[in-house]
MARFI-290780 format. One record per residue (C-alpha): residue in three letters; x, y, z. Coordinates in pm, whole numbers, plus 50000, padded with zeros to 5 digits. Example, Ala and Ser with C-alpha at 12.3 -4.5 7.8 and 13.67 -1.06 7.14 Angstrom:
! MARFI-290780
ALA512304955050780;SER513674989450714;
END
This chain:
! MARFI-290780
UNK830228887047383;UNK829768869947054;UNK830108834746954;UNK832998813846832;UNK833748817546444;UNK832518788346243;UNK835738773246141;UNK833958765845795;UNK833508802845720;UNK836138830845645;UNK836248859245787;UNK835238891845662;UNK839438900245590;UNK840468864645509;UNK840618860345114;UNK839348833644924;UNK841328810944770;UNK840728812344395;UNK839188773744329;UNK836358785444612;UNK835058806344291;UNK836768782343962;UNK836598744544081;UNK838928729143779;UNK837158701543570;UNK839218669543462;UNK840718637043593;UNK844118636943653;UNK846858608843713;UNK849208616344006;UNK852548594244024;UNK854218604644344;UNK855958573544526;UNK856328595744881;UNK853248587245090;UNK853468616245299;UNK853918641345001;UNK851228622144830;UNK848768626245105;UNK848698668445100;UNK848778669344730;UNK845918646544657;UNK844338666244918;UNK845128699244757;UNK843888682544419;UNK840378677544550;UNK839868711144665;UNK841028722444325;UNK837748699544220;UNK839898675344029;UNK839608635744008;UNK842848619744095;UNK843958589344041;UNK847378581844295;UNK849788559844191;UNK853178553444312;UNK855828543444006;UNK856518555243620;UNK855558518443570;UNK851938514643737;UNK851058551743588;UNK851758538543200;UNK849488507943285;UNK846548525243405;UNK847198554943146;UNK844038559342922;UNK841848587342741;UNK839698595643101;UNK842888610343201;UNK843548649943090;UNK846968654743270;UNK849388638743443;UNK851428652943756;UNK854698631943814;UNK857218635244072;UNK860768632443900;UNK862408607244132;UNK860278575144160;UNK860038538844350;UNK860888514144022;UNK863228511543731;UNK861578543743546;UNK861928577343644;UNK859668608043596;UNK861428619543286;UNK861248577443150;UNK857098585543210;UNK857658619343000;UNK859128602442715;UNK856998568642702;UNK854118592042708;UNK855218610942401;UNK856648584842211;UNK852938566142214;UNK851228568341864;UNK848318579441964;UNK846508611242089;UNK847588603442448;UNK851128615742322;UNK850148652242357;UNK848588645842732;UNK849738671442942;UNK852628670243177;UNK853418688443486;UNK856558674743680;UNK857268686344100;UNK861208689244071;UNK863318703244391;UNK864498740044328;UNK868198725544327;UNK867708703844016;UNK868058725743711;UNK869278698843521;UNK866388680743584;UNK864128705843511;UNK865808713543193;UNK866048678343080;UNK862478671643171;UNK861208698242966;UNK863458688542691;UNK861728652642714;UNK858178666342629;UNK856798681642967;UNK855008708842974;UNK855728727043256;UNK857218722543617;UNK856708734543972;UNK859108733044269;UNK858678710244630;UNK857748718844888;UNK854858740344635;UNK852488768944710;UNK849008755844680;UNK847838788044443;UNK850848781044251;UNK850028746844158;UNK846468759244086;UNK847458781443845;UNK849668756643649;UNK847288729143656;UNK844288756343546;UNK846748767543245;UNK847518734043127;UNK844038720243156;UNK843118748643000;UNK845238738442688;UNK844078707042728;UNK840218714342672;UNK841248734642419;UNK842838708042219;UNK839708683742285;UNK837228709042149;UNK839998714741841;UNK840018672941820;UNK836188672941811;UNK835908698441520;UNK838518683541324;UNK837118647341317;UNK833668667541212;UNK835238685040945;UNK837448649840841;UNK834078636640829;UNK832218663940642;UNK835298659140350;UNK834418624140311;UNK830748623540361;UNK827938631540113;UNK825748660740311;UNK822698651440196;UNK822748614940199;UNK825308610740482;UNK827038584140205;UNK830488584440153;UNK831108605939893;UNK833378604839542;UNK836778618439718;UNK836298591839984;UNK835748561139727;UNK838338575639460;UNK841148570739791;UNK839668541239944;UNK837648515639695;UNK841628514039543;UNK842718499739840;UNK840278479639891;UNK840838460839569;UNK844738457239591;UNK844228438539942;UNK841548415239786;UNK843838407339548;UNK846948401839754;UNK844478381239974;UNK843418361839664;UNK839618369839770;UNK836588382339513;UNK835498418739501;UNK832408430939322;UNK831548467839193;UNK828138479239135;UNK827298513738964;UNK823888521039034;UNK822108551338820;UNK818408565638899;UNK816158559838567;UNK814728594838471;UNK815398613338819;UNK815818647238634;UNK811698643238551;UNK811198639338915;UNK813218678338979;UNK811608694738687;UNK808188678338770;UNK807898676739135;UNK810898700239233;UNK814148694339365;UNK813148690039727;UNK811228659439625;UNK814088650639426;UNK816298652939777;UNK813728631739948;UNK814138606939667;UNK818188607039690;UNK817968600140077;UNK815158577440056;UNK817268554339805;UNK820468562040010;UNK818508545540324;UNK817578514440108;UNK821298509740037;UNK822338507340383;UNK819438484140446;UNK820328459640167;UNK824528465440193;UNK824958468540573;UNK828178450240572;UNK830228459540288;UNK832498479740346;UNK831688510740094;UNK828818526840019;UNK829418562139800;UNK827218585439645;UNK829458592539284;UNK827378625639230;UNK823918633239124;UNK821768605939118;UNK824618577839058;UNK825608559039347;UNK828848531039426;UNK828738500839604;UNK831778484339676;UNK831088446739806;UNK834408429939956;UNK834758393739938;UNK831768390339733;UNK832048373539357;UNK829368381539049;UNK827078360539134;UNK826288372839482;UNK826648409039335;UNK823678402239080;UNK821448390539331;UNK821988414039574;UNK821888442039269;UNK818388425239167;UNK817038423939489;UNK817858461039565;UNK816518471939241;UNK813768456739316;UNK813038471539662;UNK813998507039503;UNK810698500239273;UNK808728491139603;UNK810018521039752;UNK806698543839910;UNK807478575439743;UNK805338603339625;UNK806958596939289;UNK807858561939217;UNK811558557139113;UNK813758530138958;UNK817018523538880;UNK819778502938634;UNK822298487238785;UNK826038478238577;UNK828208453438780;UNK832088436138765;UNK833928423038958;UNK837448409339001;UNK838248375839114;UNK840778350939168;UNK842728336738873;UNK841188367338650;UNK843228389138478;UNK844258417238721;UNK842488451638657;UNK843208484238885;UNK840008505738992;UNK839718528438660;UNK839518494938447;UNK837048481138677;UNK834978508738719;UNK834378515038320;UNK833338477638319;UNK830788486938546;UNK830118516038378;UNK829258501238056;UNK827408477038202;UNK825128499738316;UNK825018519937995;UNK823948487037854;UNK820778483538101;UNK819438515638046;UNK819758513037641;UNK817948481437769;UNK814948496737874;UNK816148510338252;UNK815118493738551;UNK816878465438502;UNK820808446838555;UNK823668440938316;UNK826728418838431;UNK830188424138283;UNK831828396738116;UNK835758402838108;UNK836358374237904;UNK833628380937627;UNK834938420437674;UNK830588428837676;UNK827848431837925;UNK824968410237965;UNK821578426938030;UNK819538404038307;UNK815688393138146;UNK813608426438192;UNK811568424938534;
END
């Protein structure tokens, strides 16, 4: 005689059901306001290896909604004012990247209407009550399949959105970011009736340092003055690299006078700098406050410019201020 058959184990001609070799990864809200039905489901769920969170109306599942969530299974007839097909369109009328969540409603095999209507709300697929557990497998494995799919496509576009705007060697923002965004950032300073300052910051003689000491020296230089930046303008709210060895700061809130020191004080840490080849840099500055004459970004950006022509026909290394009023820049004393 042999023993009793372990009621864990299958035997040798029972098959396997196909989450016993694919668990499913994800967390997924259930809304399903039957207790019973809720019971086998959530059971069914776990074997599947999801996380499920059980709630029991349209209204408690758009509270709790968030981003841990990668699909939603609703029954179509729920306790509350909303419905399943209210939950379908809430979800995809949000603004945000929860709008393309995936939805899978349980409908009875009678209602073709609201099967039809559901899917014509936004959800993305349907199964019939009472289900087959490998059914429901399938269409939650398909549609978190999508979903993954979209996360990994999510991940490499904000990569490549930040790639567009970012310099690659100095992780700066870069000229295509500050030509769309310093704009901006002056026409709400000046609806807000607030200061803005712009510096234009130029290495003195960096093409020596290439042709001398080659251009990975030269690289070391850019990021090492690109780190000093950051450390002297942590708040403001752009830092660019223009191109080359030319560099943007645009400080928000801030008037002349604060830009100058700040300008000094940077130039003067850029000198200080422990580099294999000392560096140094001009600095032109303008800025736009309240009561001045209003000037867009090109206008304020050749003030700076020429300002900083007019400190390295100065002697380099050193700060020059535009003056709006005089229409001329005003070279700082020499260091």
């Amino acid at each position: 005689m042999t023993g009793p058959e372990h009621k864990g184990a299958p035997s040798e001609d029972q098959e396997r059901q196909p989450w016993e070799d694919h668990s499913l990864r994800g967390s997924l809200l259930f809304v399903e306001d039957s207790q019973t039905s809720a019971a086998v489901t959530v059971h069914y769920l776990e074997q599947f290896g999801l996380q499920v969170r059980h709630v029991t109306t349209a209204e408690q599942a758009l509270e709790v909604l968030g981003f841990e969530y990668d699909l939603v299974l609703s029954d179509f007839f729920l306790d509350g004012e909303l419905t399943g097909l209210d939950l379908v369109k809430r979800i995809r009328a949000r603004d945000d990247d929860l709008s393309l969540l995936p939805v899978l409603m349980l409908t009875s095999a009678e209602e073709t209407d609201h099967r039809i209507s559901s899917l014509r709300a936004g959800a993305n697929d349907f199964i019939y009550k009472p289900f087959h557990p490998e059914e429901l497998y399938a269409r939650l494995h398909n549609l978190l399949s999508l979903r993954h799919a979209y996360k990994k496509l999510f991940t490499q576009k904000k990569a490549m959105e930040r790639l567009s705007v970012t310099d690659g060697l100095t992780n700066l923002y870069n000229k295509r970011f500050l030509s769309n965004e310093a704009p901006a950032l002056l026409a709400q300073s000046q609806q807000s009736g607030g200061s803005l300052a712009l510096l234009v910051l130029d290495l003195d003689h960096f093409k020596r340092i290439n042709d001398t000491y080659g251009h990975e020296q030269g690289d070391r230089t850019l990021k090492a003055v690109a780190r000093a930046l950051e450390e002297e303008f942590q708040e403001v709210d752009l830092i660019a690299r223009y191109g080359g060895e030319e560099f943007v700061v645009v400080l928000d809130q801030a008037g002349i006078e604060q830009a100058t020191i700040r300008a000094d004080r940077l130039r003067q840490r850029l000198s200080d700098l422990a580099l294999e080849t000392p560096v140094t840099a001009s600095v032109g500055i303008t800025a736009q406050h309240p009561g001045d004459p209003r000037r867009n970004y090109a206008q304020l950006f050749r003030e700076a410019d020429q300002a900083l022509y007019e400190a390295k026909h100065a002697g380099r290394n050193r700060v020059a201020v535009w003056s709006w009023d005089a229409d001329r820049a005003e070279v700082l004393a020499s260091p």
